[in-house]
C-alpha positions as CSV (number, residue, x, y, z in Angstrom):
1,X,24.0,38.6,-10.1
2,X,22.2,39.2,-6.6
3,X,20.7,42.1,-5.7
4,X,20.4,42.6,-1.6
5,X,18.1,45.8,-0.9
6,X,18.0,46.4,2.5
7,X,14.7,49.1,3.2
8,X,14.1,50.7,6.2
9,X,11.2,51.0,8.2
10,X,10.5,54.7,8.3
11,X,10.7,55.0,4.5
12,X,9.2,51.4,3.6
13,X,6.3,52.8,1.6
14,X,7.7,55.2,-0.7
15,X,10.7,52.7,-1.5
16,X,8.2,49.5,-2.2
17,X,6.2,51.8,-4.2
18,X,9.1,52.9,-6.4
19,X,10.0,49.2,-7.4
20,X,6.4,49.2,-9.2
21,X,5.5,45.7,-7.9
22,X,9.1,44.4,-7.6
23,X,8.8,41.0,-6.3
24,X,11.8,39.5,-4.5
25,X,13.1,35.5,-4.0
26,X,13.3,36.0,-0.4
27,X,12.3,39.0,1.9
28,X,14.0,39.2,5.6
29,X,12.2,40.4,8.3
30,X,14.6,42.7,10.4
31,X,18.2,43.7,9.6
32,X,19.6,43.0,12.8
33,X,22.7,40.7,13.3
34,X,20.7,37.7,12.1
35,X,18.8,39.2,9.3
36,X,22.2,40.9,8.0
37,X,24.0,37.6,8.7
38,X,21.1,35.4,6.8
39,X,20.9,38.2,4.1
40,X,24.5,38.1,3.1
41,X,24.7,33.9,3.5
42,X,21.7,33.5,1.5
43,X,23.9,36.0,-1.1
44,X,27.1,33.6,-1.4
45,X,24.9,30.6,-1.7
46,X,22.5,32.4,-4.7
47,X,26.2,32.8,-6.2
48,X,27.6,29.6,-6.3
49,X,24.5,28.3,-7.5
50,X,24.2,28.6,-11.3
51,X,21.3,31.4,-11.5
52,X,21.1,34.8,-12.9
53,X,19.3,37.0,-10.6
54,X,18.0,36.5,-7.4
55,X,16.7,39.5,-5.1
56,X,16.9,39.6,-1.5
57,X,14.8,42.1,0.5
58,X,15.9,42.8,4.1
59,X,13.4,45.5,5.9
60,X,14.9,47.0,8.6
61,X,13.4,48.3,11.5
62,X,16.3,50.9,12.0
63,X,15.6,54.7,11.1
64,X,17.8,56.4,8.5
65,X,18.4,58.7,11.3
66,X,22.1,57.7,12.0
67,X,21.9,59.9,15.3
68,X,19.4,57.2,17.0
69,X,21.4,55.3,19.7
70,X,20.8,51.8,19.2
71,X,21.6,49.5,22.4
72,X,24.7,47.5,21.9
73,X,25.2,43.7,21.6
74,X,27.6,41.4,22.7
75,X,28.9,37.9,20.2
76,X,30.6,35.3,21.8
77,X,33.9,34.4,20.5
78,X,32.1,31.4,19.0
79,X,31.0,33.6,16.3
80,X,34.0,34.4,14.8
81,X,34.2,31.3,12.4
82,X,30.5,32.7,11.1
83,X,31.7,35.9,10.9
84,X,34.3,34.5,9.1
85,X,32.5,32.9,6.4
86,X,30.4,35.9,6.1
87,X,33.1,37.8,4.8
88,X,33.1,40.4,8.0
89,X,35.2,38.9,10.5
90,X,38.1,41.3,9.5
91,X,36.3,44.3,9.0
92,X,35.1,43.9,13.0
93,X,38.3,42.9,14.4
94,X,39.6,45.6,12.8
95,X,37.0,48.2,14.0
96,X,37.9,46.5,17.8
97,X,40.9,47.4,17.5
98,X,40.5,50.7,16.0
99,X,38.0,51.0,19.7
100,X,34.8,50.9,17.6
101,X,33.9,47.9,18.9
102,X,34.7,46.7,22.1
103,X,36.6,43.2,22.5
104,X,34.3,40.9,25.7
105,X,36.7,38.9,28.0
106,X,33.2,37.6,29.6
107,X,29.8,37.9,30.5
108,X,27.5,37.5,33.5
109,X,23.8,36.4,33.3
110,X,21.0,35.2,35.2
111,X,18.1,33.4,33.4
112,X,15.4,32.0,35.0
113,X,16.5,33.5,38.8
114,X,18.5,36.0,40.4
115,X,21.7,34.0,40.7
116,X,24.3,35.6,38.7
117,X,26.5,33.1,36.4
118,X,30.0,34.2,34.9
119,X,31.5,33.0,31.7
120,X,35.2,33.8,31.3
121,X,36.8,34.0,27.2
122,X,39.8,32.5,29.2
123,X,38.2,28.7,29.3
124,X,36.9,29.6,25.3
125,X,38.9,27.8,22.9
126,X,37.6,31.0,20.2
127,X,39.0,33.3,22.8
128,X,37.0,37.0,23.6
129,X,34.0,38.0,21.8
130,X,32.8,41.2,20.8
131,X,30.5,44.1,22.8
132,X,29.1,45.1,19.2
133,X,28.8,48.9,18.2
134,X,25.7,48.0,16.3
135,X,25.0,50.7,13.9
136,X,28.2,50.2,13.0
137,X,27.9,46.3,12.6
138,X,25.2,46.9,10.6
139,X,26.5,49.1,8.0
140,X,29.7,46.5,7.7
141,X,26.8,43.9,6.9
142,X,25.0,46.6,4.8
143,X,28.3,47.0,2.3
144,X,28.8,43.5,2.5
């Protein structure tokens, strides 16, 4: 059985304190995409192994506050074979089309100077991407 706890940073304390010196097999640093994404990996490979209880500690610098406006985030359309495998990729398509998330046809960036460089999903063999609603990307990784 694994047990994923994901604490957040305004009530870190008081939560650590309750598990009376809990100790975990792997703590995560920040439940972002990556943390979510490594937190929930690290969970189907703890299942397939032959174990019986491994717990995984994400902190999260998020507030419980659900009002805070958190800036969004855009995936590539490379991502969807992670998401995939992660056991979310449906659950954001979905919310895209539902409008919770917004689908990304392309991007323009400039690293390193002021020259502006476009990338069209039209060349991508994974097609469009996603312009992330993130609080709500991180509670589809939290229920995960």
């Amino acid at each position: 059985m694994i047990i994923a706890q994901w604490i957040f940073l305004d009530n870190l304390r008081d939560s650590l304190h309750n598990e009376h010196q809990a100790t975990f097999d792997v703590v995560i640093i920040g439940g972002g995409i990556a943390g979510s994404c490594t937190a929930i990996r690290l969970a189907q490979l703890f299942n397939s192994a032959a174990s019986t209880w491994r717990k995984i500690l994400v902190i999260h610098e998020r507030t419980t506050n659900t009002g805070t406006f958190k800036v969004g985030e855009s995936l590539p359309g490379e991502a969807k074979p992670i998401l995939s495998s992660l056991g979310v990729f449906e659950a954001v398509d979905n919310d895209a089309i539902q409008g919770k998330h917004n689908y990304c046809y392309g991007n323009s960036s400039a690293w390193g100077s002021d020259e502006l460089h476009d990338m069209s999903t039209i060349i991508n063999a994974y097609g469009e991407g996603f312009h992330l609603n993130r609080f709500l990307f991180d509670e589809t990784c939290y229920y995960q």
